[in-house]
C-alpha positions in Angstrom: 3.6 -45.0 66.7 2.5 -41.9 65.0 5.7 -41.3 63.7 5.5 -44.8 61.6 2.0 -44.3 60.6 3.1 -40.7 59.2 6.1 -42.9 57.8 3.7 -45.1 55.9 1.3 -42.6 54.7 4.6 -41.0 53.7 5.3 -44.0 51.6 1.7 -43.9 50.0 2.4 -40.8 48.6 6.1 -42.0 47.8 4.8 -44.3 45.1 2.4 -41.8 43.4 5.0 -39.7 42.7 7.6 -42.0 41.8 5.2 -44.2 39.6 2.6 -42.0 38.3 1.7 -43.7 35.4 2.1 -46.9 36.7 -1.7 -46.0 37.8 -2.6 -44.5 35.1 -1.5 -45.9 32.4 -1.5 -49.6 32.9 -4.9 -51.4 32.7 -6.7 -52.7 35.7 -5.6 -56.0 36.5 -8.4 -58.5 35.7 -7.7 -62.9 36.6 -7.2 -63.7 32.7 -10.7 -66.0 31.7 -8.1 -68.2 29.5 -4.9 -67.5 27.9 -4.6 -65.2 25.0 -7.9 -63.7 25.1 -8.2 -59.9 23.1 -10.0 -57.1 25.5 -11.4 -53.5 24.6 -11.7 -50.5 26.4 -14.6 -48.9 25.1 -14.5 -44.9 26.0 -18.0 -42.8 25.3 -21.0 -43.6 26.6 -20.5 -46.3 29.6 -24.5 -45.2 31.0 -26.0 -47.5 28.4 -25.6 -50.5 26.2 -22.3 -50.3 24.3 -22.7 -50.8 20.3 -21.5 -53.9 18.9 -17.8 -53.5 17.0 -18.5 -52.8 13.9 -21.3 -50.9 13.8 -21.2 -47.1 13.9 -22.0 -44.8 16.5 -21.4 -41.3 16.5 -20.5 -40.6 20.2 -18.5 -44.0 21.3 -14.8 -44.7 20.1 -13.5 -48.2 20.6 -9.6 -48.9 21.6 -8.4 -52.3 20.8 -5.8 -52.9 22.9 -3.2 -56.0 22.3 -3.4 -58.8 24.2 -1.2 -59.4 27.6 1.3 -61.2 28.1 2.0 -62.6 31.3 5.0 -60.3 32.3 2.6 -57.5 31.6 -0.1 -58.6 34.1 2.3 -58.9 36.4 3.0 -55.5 36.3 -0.5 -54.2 36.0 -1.0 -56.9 39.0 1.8 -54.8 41.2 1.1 -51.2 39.9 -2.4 -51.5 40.8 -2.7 -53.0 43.9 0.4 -51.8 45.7 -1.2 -48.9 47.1 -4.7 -50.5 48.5 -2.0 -52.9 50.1 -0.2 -50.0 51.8 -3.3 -48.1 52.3 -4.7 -51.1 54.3 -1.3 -51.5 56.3 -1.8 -47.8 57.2 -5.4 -48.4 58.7 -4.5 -50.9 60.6 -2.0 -48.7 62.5 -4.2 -46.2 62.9 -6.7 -48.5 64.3 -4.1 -50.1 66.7 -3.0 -47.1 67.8 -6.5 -45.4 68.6 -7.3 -48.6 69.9 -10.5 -49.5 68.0 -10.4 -53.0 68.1 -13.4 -54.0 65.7 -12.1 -51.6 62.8 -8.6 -53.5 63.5 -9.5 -57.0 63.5 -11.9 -56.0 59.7 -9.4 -54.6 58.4 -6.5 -57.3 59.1 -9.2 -59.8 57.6 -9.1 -57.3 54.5 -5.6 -57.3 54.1 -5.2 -60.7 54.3 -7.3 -62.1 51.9 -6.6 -59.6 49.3 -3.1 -60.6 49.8 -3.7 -64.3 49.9 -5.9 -63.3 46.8 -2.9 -61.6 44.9 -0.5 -64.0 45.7 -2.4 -67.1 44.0 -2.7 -64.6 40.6 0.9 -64.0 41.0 1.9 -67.3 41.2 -0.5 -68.3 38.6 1.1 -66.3 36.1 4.1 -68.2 34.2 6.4 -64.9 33.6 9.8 -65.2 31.6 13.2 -65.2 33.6 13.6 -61.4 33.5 11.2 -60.8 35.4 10.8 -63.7 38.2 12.7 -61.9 40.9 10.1 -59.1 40.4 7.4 -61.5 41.2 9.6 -63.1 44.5 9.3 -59.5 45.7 6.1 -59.1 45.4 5.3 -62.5 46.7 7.5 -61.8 49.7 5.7 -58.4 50.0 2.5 -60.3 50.2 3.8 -63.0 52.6 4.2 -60.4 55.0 1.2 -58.6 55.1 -0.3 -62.0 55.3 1.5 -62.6 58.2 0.9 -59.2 59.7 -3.1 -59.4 59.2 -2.9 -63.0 60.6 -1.4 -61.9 63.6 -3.7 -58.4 64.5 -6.9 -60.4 63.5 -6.5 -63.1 66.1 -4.6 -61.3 68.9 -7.2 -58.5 69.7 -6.8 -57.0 72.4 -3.5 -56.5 71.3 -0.2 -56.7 73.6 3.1 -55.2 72.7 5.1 -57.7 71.5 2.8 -58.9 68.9 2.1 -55.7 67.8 5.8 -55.0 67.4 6.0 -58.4 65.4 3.0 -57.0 63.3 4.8 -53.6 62.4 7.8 -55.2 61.8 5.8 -57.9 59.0 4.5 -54.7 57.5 7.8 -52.5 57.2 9.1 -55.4 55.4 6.5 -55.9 53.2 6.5 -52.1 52.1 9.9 -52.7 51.7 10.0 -55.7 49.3 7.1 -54.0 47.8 9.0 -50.9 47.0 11.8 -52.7 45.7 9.1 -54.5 42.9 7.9 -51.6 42.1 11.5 -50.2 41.5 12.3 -53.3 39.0 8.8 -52.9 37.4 10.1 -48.7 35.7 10.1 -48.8 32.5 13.6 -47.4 30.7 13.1 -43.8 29.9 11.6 -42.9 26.4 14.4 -42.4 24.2 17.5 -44.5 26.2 19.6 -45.7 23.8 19.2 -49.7 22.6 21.6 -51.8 24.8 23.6 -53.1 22.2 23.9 -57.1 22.1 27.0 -58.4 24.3 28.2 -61.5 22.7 28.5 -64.6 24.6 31.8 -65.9 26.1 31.3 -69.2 28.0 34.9 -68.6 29.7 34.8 -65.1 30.9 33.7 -64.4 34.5 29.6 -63.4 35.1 29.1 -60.1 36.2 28.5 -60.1 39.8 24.8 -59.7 40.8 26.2 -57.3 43.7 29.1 -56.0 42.9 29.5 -54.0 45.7 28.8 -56.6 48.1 30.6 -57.1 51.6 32.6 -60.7 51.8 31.9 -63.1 54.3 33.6 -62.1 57.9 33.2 -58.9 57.0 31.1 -56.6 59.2 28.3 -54.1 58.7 27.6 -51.8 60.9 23.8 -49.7 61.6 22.6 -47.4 63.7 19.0 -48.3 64.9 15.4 -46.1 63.9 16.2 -43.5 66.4 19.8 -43.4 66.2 20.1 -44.3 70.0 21.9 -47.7 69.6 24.2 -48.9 66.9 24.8 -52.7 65.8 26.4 -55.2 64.0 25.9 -58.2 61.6 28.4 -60.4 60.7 27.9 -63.8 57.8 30.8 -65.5 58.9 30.4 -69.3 57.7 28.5 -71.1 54.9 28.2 -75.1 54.5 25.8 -77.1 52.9 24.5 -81.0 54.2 22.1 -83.2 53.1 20.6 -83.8 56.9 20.3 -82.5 60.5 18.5 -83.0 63.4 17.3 -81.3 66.3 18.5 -81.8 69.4 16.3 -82.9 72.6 14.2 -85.4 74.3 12.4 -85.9 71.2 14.7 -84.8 67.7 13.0 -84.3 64.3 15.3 -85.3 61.2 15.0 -82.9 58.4 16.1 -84.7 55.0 16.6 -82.8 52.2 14.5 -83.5 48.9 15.5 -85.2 46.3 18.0 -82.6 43.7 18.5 -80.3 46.8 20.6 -80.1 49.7 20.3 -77.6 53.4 22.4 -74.4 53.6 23.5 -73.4 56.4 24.4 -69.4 57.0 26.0 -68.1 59.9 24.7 -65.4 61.2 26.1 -63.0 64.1 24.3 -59.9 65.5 25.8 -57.4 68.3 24.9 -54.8 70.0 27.6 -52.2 69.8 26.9 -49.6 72.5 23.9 -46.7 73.3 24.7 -43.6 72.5 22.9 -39.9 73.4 20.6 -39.2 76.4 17.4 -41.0 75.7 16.4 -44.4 77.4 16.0 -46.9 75.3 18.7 -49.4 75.3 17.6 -52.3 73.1 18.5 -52.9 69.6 16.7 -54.8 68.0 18.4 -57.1 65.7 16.6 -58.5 62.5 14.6 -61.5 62.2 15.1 -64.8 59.9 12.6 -63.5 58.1 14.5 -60.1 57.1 17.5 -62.3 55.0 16.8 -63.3 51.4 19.4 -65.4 49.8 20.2 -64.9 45.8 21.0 -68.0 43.8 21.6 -67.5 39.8 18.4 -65.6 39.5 16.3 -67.2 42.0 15.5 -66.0 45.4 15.4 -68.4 48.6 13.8 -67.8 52.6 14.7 -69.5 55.1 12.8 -72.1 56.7 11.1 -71.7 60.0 14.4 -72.0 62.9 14.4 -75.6 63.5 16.1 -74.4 67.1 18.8 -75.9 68.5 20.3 -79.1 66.0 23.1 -81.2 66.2 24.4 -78.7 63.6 24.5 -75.8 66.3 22.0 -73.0 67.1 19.4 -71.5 64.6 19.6 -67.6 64.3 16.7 -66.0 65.5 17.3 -62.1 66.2 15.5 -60.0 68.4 16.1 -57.3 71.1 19.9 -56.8 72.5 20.6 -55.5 75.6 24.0 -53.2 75.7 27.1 -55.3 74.6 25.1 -58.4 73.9 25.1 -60.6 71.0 23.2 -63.5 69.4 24.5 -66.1 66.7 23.1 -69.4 64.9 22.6 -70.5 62.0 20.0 -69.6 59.1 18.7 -72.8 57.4 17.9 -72.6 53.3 16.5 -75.0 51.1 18.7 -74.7 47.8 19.8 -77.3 45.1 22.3 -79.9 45.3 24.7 -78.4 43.2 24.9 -75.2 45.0 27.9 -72.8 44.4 28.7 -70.4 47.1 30.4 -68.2 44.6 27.0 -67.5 42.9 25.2 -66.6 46.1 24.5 -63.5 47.8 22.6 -62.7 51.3 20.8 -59.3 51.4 19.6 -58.5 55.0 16.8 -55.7 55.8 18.8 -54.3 58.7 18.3 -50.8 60.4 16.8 -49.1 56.8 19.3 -50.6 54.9 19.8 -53.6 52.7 23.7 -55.0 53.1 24.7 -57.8 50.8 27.3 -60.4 51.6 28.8 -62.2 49.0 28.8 -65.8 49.9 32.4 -67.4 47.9 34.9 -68.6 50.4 32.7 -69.1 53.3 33.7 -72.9 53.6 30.5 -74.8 51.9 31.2 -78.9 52.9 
């Protein structure tokens, strides 16, 4: 526990140096009052009533800075909230760990609504193409903290499983939140202009990941304390327009109109322990650590249906020795979808492996 809460703290101090002007020298974020609207940063004297424009006064200069556009204030939106977000995380660590259960269920409220809060600006913003897998970072970054705060504010006094479930909501939202901050740098002052590629409908895109593992293929991880190492294995891909679940009592799900179900199989094992120490469980990722990339879009999955007339939903979670655990994970993507334009990235033992999902078999 204290080793994480240093790890997080660690991270806090990770994005001041990597992004110091990204607190510096982007404005506050401020919910636009319209679209389009002009605003001033006045510097001199902010004690007292502020002089009209236009009017002269010795001892107050007045920037006019150009309006935003919405890929800007998504930036400013990221840059200067990313570290009250992980500042927040950290406290509630702390307070889980020293066991102070009032300061831990005020500040999961806090956490939560100023992510719920963020994540309705976010969204509200209609940002260009470039930019919109910045933003599904940052909204995934958000959905977790959400979910972490949700689950300390309402489950004091704590047990350990849910607090492992909490820590595991927050690693992966400093983690998708470090990886919008890493799309949101600015090129270097004086990079040379990309010069313009001209377009040639027949030639082959340049793969999103182009190192990217293909399906069968197996990555293999060592866990946090290098005690036990894994595997993960995306082994089949089909797509449907329907399922069930099985049981006394099964739920159809029916896709939407203009989209169909992907289904992703998913294998986890436990490969062996290794050194003196005692702790024999792996513990393989969730659902929840897989983000599927679709021609510039991001998917989650849905919440594990359980067992369907499909098969098994993947849902990971602690391995003992030489075990493993398979299903599938269940997408919502559109009807025409093309397996040889998709890519699954897992958040898997500190790392981020990328499957490229051609050939798996989509029916």
């Amino acid at each position: 526990m204290v080793l994480l809460v240093a790890g997080c703290i660690g991270a806090i101090l990770l994005v001041h140096f990597l992004f110091p002007g990204a607190f510096a020298a982007v404005s506050p974020y401020h919910p636009a009052n319209g679209s389009g609207t002009d605003r001033a940063l006045e510097i001199g004297d902010l004690s007292g009533d502020a002089p009209p424009l236009g009017v002269g006064a010795e001892n107050s200069t007045v920037l006019l800075l150009e309006p935003m556009n919405d890929d800007e204030r998504l930036e400013a939106l990221i840059a200067s909230t990313s570290v009250p977000l992980l500042e927040l995380s950290v406290g509630q660590i702390y307070s889980a760990h020293i066991r102070d259960d009032a300061a831990l269920r005020d500040r999961a409220a806090d956490i939560r609504s100023l992510a719920g809060s963020l994540r309705a600006d976010a969204l509200a913003l209609e940002v260009s193409p470039e930019v919109t897998s910045v933003r599904s970072d940052f909204i995934a970054a958000l959905d977790e903290f959400i979910a972490a705060g949700t689950l300390l504010e309402v489950s004091v006094p704590l047990n350990r499983s849910v607090l492992d479930e909490a820590l595991g909501h927050q690693i992966l939202g400093a983690e998708h939140l470090s990886d919008a901050l890493q799309d949101c740098k600015s090129p270097p002052a004086g990079s040379p202009d990309i010069e313009p590629v001209s377009m040639n409908l027949m030639a082959d895109p340049v793969p999103a990941f182009p190192d990217a593992l293909q399906i069968g293929e197996r990555f293999c991880y060592d866990d946090a304390g290098g005690a036990n190492s894994g595997s993960l294995i995306v082994s089949q891909v089909r797509t449907l327009q329907s399922f069930h679940t099985a049981g006394l009592k099964p739920e159809k799900y029916a896709a939407k109109p203009g989209e169909s179900f992907l289904l992703v199989t998913i294998k986890a094992t436990h490969l062996g322990h290794k050194g003196d120490g005692t702790n024999y469980r792996l513990q393989s990722p969730r659902e929840n650590a897989f983000t599927l990339h679709y021609l510039g879009e991001t998917y989650r999955p849905i919440a594990s249906p359980g067992p369907t007339n499909q098969g098994g939903s993947y849902s990971g979670g602690a391995l003992g020795r030489h075990e493993s655990i398979s299903g599938y994970l269940f997408f919502e993507v559109p009807e025409d979808f093309d397996p040889s334009h998709a890519y699954l990235e897992a958040s898997v033992g500190g790392s981020r492996p990328v499957w490229h999902l051609a050939g798996g078999g989509a029916a």
